[in-house]
C-alpha positions in Angstrom: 1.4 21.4 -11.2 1.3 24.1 -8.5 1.5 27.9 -8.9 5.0 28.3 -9.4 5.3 25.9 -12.3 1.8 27.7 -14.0 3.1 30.8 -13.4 7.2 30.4 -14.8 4.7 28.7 -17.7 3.2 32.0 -18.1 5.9 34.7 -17.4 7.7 32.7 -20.9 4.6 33.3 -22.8 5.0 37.0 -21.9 8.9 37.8 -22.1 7.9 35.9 -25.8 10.3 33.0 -24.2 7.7 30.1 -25.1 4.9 30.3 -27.9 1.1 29.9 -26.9 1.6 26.3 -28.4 4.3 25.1 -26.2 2.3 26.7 -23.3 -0.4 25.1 -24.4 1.7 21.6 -24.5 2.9 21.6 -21.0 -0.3 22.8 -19.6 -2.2 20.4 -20.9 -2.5 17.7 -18.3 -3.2 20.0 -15.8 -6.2 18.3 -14.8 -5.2 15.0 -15.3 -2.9 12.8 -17.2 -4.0 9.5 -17.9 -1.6 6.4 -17.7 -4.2 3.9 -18.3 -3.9 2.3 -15.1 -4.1 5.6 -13.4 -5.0 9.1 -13.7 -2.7 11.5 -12.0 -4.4 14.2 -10.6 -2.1 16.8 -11.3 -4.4 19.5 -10.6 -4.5 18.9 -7.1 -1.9 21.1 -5.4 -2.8 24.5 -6.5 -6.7 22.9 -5.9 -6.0 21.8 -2.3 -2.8 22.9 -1.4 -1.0 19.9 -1.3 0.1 17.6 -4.3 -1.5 13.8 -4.9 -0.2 11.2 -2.5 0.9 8.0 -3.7 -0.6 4.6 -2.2 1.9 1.9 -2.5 -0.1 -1.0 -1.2 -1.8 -3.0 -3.9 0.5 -1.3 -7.1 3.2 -3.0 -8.7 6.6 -1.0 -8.2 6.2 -0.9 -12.8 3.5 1.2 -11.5 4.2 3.2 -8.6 7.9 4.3 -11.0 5.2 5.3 -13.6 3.2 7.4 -11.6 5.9 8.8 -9.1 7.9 9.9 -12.3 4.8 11.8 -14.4 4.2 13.6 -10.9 7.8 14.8 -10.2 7.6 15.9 -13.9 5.4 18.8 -12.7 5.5 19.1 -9.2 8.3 19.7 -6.4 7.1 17.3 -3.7 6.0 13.4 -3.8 4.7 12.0 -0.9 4.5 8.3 -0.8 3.0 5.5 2.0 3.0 2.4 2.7 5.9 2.0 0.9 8.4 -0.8 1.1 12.3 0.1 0.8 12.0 -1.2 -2.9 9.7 1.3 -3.6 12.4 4.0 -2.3 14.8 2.5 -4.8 12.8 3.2 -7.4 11.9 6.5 -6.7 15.6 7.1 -6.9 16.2 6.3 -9.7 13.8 9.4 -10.5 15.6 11.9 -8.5 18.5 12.3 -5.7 16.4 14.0 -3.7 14.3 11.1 -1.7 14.7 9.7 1.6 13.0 6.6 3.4 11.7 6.6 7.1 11.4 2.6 7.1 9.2 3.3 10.4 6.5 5.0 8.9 6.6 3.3 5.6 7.1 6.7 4.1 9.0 7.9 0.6 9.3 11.6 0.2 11.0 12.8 -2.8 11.7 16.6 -3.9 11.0 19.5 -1.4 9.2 19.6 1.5 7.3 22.6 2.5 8.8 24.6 4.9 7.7 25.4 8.3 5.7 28.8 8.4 5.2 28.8 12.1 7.3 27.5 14.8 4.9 28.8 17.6 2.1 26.3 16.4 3.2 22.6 17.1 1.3 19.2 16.0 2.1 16.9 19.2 2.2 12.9 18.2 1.4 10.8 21.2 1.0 6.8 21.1 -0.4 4.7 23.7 2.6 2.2 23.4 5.7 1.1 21.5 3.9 -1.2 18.9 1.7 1.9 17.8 4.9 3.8 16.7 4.8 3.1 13.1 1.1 4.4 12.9 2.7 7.5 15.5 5.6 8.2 12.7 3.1 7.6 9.7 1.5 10.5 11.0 4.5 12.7 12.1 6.3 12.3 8.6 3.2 13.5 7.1 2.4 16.2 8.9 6.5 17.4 8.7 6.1 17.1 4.9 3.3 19.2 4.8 5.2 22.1 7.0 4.4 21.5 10.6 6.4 21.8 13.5 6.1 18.1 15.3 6.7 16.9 18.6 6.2 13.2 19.7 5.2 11.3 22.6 5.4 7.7 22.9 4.4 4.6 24.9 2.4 6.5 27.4 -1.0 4.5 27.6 -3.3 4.7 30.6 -1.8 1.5 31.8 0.5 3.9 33.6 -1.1 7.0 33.2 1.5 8.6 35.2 3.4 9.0 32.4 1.3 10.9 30.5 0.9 12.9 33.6 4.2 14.3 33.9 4.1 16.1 30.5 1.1 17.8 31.1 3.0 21.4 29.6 4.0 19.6 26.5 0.0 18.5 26.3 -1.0 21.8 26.7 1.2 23.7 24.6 0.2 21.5 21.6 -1.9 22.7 18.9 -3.2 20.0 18.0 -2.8 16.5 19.1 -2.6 13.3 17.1 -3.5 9.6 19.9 -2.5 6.6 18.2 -3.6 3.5 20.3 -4.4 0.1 19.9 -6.0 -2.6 22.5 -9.2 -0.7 23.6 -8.3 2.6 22.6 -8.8 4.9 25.7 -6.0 7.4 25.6 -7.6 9.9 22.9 -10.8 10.4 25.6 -8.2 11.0 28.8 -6.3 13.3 26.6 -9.1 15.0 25.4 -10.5 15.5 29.0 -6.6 17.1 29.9 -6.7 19.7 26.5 -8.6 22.8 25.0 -7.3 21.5 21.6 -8.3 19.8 18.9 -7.7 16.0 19.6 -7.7 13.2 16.5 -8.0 9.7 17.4 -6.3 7.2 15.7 -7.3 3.5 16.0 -4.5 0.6 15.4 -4.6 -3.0 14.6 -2.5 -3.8 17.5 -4.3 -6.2 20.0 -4.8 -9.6 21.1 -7.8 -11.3 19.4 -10.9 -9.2 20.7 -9.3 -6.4 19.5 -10.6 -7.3 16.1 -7.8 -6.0 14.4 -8.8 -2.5 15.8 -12.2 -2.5 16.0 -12.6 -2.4 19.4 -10.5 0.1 19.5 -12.1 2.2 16.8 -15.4 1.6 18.8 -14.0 3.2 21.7 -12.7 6.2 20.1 -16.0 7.0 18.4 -17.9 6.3 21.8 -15.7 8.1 23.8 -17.2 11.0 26.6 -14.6 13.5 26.1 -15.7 16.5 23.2 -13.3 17.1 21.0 -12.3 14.2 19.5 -12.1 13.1 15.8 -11.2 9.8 14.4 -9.8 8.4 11.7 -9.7 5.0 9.9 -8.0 2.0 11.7 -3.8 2.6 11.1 -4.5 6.0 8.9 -1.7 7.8 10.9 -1.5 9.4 6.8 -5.2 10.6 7.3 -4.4 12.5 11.1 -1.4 13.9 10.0 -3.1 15.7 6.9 -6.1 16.9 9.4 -3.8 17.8 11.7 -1.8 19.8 9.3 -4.7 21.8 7.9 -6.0 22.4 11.0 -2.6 23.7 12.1 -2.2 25.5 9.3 -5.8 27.8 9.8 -5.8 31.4 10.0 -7.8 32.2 13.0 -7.1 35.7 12.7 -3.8 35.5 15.0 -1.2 38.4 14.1 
């Protein structure tokens, strides 16, 4: 339920096209619509911007077909993680317009926002190759949500030189997403190379004192460099919204 679909609503009403009743009709969840096992919060993009994200994990694909159809019923975008590829066959069966990045875990349906600002870049960075899917998590979501998005992978501080090298890319970045598991260093050395806004991203991956990215979590939050915000353990979903609406702030720039 964003802007364009309130206001198409309410251009009818005035070219006489739809009475204040059928208005009235399809305007009337736009709060909420309740399915009984969930309340779709439909109210959300023209509130925050962005539409209601679906959570596969824990919902039954009966469900996630429910809520993704009442929510592509009124809004041009679906965002959906953790998602398994039967999920993404049920979504389309809602619409043509889906795809599935089986990396990330990701279902998008509809349209993706479009880029506004090519200048402005989110750069995706993971310490190593078993912290991609986090890495793309986060990627897919900030693309969704219009963002220019570089990546950067497997270049933990086991050989730092690699990080070194692309020092420019580093720079250039607006802001910068670190996914890394095992003790979680890289988000303090990159934040000690940057002037931007760095966001830390624990993962599960680690042998057993790792505490299925505790320690790792730990470290980010303790880390010496200033700059540095952190997430949930594997939300690469929660640093690529962050990243976006940081991305996406008007800072007065003509």
């Amino acid at each position: 339920m964003n802007k364009e679909y309130i206001k198409d609503v309410l251009r009818k009403v005035e070219k006489r096209e739809l009475s204040l009743d059928e208005a009235l009709e399809k305007l009337k969840d736009l709060c909420f619509e309740n399915l009984g096992f969930a309340r779709i919060d439909h109210h959300r993009e023209l509130r925050r911007g962005f539409p209601e994200v679906i959570f596969c994990q824990g919902k039954s694909l009966d469900q996630i077909k429910s809520i993704a159809k009442a929510m592509l019923e009124k809004n041009k975008l679906l965002l959906a993680t953790r998602a398994s590829k039967e999920v993404y066959e049920v979504v389309r069966e809602l619409t043509d317009k889906v795809f599935y990045h089986p990396v990330a875990r990701v279902v998008v349906a509809g349209e993706p926002k479009s880029v506004k600002n090519r200048e402005k870049f989110i750069l995706v960075i993971s310490a190593g190759t078993g912290d991609i899917p986090v890495a793309e998590e986060a990627k897919v979501t900030a693309e969704v949500m219009g963002n220019r998005v570089e990546t950067l992978y497997d270049v933990g501080i086991a050989g730092v030189h690699r990080l070194m090298e692309e020092k420019e890319l580093l720079k250039s970045a607006n802001v910068l997403i670190v996914v890394a598991g095992m003790e979680g260093a890289l988000p303090g050395l990159v934040g000690g190379l940057v002037e931007k806004p760095v966001i830390a991203v624990p993962t599960s991956i680690g042998y057993g004192a790792n505490f299925g990215g505790i320690s790792a979590l730990l470290g980010m939050l303790n880390s010496c460099s200033p700059g540095i915000a952190v997430v949930n353990i594997d939300n690469g979903f929660g640093a690529g919204y962050i990243a976006s609406l940081i991305n996406q702030m008007n800072r007065g720039e003509k």
